[in-house]
PyMOL Python script that loads the backbone (N, CA, C, O; Angstrom):
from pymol import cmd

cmd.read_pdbstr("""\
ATOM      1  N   UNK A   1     233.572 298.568 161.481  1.00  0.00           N
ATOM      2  CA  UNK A   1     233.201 297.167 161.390  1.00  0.00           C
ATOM      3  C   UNK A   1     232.902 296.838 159.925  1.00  0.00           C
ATOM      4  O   UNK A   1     231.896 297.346 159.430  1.00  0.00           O
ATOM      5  N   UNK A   2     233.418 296.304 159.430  1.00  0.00           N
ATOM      6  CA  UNK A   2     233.519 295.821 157.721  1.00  0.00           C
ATOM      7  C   UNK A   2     231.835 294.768 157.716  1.00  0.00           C
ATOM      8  O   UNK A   2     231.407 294.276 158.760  1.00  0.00           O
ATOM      9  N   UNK A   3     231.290 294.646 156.693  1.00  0.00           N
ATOM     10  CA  UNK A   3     230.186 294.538 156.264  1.00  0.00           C
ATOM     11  C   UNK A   3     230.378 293.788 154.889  1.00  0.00           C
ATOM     12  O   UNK A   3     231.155 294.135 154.000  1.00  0.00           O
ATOM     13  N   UNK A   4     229.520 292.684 154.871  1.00  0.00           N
ATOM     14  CA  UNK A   4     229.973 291.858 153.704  1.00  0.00           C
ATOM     15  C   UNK A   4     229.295 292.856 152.077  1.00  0.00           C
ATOM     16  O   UNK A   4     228.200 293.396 151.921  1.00  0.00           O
ATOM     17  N   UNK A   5     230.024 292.797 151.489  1.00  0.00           N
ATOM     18  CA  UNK A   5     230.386 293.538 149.937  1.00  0.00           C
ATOM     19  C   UNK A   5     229.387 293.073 148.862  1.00  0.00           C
ATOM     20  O   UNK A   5     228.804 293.886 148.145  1.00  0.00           O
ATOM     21  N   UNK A   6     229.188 291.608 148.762  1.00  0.00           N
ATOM     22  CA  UNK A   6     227.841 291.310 148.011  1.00  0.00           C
ATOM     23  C   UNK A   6     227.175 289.630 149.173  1.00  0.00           C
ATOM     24  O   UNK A   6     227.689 288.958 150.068  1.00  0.00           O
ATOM     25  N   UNK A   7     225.905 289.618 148.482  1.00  0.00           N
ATOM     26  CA  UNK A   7     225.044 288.732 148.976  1.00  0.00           C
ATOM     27  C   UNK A   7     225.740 287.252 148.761  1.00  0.00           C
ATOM     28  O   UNK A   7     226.346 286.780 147.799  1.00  0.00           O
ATOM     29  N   UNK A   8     225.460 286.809 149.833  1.00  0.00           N
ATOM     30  CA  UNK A   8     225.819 285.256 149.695  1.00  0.00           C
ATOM     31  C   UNK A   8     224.997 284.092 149.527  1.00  0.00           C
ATOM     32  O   UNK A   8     224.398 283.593 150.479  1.00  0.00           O
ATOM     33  N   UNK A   9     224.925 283.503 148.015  1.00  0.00           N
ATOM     34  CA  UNK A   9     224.799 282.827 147.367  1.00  0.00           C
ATOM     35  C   UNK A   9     223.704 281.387 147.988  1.00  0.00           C
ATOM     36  O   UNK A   9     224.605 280.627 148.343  1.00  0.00           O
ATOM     37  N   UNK A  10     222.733 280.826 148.220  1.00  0.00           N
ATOM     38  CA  UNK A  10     222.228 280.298 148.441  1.00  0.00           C
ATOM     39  C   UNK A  10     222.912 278.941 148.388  1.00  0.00           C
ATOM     40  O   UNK A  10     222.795 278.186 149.353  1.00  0.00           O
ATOM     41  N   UNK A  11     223.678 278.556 147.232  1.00  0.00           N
ATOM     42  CA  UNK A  11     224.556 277.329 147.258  1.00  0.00           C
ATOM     43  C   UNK A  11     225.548 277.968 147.969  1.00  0.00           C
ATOM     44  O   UNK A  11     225.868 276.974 148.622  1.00  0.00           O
ATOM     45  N   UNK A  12     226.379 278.923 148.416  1.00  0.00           N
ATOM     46  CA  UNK A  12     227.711 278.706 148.902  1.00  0.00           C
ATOM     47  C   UNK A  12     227.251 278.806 150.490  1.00  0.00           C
ATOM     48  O   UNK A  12     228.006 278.272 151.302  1.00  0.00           O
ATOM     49  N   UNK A  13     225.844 279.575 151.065  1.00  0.00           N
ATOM     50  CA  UNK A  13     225.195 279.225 152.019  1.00  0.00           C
ATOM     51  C   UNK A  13     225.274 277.473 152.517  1.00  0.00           C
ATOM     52  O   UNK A  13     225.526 276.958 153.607  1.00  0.00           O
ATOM     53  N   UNK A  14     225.024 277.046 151.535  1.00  0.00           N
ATOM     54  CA  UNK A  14     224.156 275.577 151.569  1.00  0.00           C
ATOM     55  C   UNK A  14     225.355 274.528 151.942  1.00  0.00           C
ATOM     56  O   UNK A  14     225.324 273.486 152.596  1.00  0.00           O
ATOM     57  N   UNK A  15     226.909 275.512 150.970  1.00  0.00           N
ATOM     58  CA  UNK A  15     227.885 274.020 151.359  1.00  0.00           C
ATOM     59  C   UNK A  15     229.113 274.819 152.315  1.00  0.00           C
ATOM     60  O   UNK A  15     230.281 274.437 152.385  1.00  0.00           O
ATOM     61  N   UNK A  16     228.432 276.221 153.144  1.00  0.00           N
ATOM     62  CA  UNK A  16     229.233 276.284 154.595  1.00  0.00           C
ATOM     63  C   UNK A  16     228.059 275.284 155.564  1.00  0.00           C
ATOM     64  O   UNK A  16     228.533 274.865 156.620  1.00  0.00           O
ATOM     65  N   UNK A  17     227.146 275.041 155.379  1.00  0.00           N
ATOM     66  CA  UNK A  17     226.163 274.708 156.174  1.00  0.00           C
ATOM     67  C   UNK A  17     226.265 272.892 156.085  1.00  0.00           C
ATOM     68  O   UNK A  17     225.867 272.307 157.093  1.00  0.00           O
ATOM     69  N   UNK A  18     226.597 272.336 155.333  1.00  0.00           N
ATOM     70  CA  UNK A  18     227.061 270.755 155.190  1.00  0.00           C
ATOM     71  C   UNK A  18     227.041 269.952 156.436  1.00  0.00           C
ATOM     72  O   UNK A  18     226.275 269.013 156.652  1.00  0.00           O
ATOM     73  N   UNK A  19     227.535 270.199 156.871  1.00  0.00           N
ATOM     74  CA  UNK A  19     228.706 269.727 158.266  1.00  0.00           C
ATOM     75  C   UNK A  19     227.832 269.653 159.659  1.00  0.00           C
ATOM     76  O   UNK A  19     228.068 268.921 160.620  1.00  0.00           O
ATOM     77  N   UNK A  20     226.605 270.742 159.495  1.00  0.00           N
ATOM     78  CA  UNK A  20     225.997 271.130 160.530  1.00  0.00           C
ATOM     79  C   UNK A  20     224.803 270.041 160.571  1.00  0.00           C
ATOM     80  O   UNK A  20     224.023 270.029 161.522  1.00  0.00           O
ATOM     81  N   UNK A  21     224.707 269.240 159.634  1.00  0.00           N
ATOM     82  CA  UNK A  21     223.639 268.515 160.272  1.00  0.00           C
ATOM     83  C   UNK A  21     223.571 267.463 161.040  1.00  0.00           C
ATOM     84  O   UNK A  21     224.522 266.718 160.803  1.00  0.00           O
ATOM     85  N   UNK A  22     222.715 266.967 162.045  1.00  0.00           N
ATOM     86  CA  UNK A  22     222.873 266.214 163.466  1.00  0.00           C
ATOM     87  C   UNK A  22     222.699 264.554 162.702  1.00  0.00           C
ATOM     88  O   UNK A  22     222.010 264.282 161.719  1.00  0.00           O
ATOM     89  N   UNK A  23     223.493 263.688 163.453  1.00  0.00           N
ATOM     90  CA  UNK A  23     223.833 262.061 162.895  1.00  0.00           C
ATOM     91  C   UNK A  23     223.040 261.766 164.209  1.00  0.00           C
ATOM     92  O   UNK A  23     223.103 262.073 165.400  1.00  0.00           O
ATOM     93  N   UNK A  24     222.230 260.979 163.341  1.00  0.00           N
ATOM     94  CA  UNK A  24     221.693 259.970 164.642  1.00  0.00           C
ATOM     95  C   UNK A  24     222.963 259.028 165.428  1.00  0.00           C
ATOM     96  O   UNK A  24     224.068 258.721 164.982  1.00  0.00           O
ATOM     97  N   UNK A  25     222.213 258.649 167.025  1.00  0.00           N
ATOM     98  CA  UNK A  25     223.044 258.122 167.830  1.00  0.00           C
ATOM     99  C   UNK A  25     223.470 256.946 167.700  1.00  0.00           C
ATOM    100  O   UNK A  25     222.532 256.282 167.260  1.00  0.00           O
ATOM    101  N   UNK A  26     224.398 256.292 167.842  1.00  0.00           N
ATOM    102  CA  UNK A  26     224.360 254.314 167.970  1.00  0.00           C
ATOM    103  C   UNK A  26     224.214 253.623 168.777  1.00  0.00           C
ATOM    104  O   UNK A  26     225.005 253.417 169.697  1.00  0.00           O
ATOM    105  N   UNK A  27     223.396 253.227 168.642  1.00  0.00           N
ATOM    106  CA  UNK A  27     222.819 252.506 170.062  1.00  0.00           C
ATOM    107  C   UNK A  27     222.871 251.067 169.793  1.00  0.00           C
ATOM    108  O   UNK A  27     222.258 250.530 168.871  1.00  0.00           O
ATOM    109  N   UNK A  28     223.835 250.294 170.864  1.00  0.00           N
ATOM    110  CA  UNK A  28     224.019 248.510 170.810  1.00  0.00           C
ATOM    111  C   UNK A  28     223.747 247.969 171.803  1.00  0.00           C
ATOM    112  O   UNK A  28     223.861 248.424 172.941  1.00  0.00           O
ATOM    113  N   UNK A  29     223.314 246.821 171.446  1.00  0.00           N
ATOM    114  CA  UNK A  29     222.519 245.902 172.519  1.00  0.00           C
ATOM    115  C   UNK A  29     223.170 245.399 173.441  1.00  0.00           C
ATOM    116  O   UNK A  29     223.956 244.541 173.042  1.00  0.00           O
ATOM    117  N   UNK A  30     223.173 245.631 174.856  1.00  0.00           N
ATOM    118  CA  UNK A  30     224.450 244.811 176.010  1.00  0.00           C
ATOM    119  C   UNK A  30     224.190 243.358 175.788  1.00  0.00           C
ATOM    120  O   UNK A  30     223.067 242.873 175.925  1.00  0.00           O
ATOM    121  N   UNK A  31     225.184 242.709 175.462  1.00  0.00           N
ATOM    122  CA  UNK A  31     225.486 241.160 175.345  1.00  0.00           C
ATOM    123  C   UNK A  31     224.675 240.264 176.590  1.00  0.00           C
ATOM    124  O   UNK A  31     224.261 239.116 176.436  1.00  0.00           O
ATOM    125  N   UNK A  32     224.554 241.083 177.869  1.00  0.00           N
ATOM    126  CA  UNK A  32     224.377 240.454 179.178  1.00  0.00           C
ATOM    127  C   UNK A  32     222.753 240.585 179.576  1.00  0.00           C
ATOM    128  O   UNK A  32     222.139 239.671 180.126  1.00  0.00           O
ATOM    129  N   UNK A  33     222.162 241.870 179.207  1.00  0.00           N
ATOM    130  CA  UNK A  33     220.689 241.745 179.466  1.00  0.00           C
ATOM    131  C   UNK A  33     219.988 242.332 178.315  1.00  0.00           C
ATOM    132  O   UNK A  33     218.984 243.028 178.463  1.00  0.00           O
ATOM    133  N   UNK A  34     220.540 242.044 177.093  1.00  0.00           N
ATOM    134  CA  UNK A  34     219.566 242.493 175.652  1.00  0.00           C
ATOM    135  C   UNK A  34     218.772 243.859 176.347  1.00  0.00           C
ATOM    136  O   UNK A  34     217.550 243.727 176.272  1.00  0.00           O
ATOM    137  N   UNK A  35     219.216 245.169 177.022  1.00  0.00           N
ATOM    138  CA  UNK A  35     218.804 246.626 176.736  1.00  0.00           C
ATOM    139  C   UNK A  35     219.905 247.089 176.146  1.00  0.00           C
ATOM    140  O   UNK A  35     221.052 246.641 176.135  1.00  0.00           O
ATOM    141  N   UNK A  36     219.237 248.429 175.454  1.00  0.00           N
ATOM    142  CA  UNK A  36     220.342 249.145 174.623  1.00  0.00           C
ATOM    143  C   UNK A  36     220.837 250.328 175.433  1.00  0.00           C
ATOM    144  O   UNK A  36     220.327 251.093 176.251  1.00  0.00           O
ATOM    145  N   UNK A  37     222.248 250.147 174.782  1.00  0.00           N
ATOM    146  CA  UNK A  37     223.054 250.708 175.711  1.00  0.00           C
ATOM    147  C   UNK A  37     223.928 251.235 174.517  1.00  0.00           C
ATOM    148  O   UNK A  37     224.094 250.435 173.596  1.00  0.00           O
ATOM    149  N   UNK A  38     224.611 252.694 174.389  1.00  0.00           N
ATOM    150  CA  UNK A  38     225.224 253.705 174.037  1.00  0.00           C
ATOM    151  C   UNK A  38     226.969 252.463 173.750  1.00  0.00           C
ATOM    152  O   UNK A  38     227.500 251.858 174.682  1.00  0.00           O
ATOM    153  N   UNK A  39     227.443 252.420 172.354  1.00  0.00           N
ATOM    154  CA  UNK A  39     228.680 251.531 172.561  1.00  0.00           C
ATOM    155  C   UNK A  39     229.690 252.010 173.180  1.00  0.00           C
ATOM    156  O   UNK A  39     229.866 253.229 173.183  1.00  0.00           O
ATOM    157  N   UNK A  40     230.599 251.112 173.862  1.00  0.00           N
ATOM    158  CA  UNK A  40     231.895 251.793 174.281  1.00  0.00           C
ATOM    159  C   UNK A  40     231.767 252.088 175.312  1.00  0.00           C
ATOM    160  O   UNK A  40     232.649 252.816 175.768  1.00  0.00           O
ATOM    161  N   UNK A  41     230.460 251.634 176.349  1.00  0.00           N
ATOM    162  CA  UNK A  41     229.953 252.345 177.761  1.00  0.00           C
ATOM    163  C   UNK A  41     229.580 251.197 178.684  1.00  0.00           C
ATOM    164  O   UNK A  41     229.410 250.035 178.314  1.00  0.00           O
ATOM    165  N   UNK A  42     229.474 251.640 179.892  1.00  0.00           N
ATOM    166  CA  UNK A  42     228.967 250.662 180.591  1.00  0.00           C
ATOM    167  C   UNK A  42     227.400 250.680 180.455  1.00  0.00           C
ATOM    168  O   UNK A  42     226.712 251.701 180.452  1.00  0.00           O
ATOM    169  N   UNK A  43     226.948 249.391 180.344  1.00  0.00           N
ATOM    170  CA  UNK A  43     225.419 249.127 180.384  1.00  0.00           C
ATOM    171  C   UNK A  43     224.696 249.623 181.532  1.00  0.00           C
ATOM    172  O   UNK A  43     224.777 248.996 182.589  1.00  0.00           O
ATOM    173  N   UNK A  44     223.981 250.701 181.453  1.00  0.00           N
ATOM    174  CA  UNK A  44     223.389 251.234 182.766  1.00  0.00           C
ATOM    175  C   UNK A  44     222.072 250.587 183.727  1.00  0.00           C
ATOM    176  O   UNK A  44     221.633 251.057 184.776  1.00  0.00           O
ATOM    177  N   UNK A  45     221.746 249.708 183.203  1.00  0.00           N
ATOM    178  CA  UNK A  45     220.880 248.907 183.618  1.00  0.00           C
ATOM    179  C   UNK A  45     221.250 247.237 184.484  1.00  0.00           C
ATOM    180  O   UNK A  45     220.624 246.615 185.342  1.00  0.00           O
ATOM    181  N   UNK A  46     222.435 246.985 183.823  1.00  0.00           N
ATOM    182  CA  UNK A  46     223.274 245.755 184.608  1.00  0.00           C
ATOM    183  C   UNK A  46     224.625 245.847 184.809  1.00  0.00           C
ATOM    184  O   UNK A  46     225.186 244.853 185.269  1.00  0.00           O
ATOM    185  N   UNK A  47     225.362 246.967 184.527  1.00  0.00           N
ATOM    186  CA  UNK A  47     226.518 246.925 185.384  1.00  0.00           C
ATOM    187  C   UNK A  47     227.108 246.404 184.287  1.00  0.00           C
ATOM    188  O   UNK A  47     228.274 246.498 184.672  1.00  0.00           O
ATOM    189  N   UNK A  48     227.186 245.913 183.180  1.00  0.00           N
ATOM    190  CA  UNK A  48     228.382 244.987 182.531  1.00  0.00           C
ATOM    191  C   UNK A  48     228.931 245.806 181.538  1.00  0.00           C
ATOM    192  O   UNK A  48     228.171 246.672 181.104  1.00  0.00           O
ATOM    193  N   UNK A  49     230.046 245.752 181.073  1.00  0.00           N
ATOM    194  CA  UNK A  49     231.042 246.137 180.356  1.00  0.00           C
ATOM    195  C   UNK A  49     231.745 245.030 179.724  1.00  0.00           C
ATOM    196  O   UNK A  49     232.861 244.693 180.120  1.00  0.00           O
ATOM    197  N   UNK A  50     230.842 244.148 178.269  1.00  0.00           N
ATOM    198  CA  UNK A  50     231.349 242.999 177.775  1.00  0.00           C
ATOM    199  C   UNK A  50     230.903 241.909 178.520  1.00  0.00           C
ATOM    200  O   UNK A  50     229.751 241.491 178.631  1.00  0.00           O
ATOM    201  N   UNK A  51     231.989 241.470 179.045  1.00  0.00           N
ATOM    202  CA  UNK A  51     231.635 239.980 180.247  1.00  0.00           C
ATOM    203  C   UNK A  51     231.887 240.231 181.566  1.00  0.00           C
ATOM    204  O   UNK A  51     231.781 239.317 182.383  1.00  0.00           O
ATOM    205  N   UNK A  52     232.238 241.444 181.929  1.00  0.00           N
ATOM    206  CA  UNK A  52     232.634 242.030 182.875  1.00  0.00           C
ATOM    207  C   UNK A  52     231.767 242.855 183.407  1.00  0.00           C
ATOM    208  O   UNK A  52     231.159 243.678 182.722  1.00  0.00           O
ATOM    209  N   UNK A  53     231.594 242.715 184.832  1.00  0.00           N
ATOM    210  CA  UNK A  53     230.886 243.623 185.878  1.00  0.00           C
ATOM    211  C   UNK A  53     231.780 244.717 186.467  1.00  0.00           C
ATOM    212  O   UNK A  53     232.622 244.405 187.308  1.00  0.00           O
ATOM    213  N   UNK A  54     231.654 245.826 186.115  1.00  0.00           N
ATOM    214  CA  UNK A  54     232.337 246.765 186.169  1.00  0.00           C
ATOM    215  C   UNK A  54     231.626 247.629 187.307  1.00  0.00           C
ATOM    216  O   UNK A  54     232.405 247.950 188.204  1.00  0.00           O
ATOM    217  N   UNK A  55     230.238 248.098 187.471  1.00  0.00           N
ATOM    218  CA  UNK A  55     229.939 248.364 188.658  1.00  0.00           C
ATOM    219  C   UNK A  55     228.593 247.398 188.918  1.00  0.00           C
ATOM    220  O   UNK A  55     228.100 246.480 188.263  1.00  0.00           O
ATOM    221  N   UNK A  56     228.280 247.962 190.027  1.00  0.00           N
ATOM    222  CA  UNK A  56     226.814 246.808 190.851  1.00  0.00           C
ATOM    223  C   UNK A  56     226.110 248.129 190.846  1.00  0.00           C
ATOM    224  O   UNK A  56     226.411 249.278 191.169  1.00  0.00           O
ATOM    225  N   UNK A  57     224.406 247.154 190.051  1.00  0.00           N
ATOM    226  CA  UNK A  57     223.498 248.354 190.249  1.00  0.00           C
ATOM    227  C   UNK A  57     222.560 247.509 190.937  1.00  0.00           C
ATOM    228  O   UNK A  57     222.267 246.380 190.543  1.00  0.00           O
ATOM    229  N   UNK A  58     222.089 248.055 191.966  1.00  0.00           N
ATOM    230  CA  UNK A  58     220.876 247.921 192.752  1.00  0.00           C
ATOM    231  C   UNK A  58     219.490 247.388 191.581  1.00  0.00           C
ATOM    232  O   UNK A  58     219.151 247.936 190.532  1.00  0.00           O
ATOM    233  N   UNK A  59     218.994 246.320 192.148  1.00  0.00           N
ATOM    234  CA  UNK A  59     217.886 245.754 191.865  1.00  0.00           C
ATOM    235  C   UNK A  59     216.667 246.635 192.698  1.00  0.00           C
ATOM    236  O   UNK A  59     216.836 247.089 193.830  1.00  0.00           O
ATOM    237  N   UNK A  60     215.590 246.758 192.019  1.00  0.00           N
ATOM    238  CA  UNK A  60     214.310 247.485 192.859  1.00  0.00           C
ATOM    239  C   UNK A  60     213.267 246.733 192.794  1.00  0.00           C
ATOM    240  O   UNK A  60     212.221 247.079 193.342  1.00  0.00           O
TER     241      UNK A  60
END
""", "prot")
cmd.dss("prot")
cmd.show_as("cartoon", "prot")
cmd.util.cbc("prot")
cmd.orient("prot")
């Protein structure tokens, strides 16, 4: 099993490691009942998708 030859570098550590850090989420407001809702999704709280009712959610 081969074994690395010299120590690795704190900067060349630093820019394999770049890439790895976490992006916050986007979160947009449904047009139909102002909660936030994940874009590109159906609004889980009213069913709408734009101007469109895409499924029916039960009222409680």
């Amino acid at each position: 099993m081969p074994v690395p030859k010299k120590k690795t570098s704190k900067s060349k550590r630093g820019m394999r490691r770049s890439h790895d850090a976490l992006t916050q989420v986007n979160v947009s407001v449904c047009p139909n009942c102002q909660e936030p809702k994940l874009p590109h999704k159906v609004c889980l709280s009213c069913g709408f998708y734009g101007d469109k009712e895409v499924i029916s959610v039960e009222e409680e």
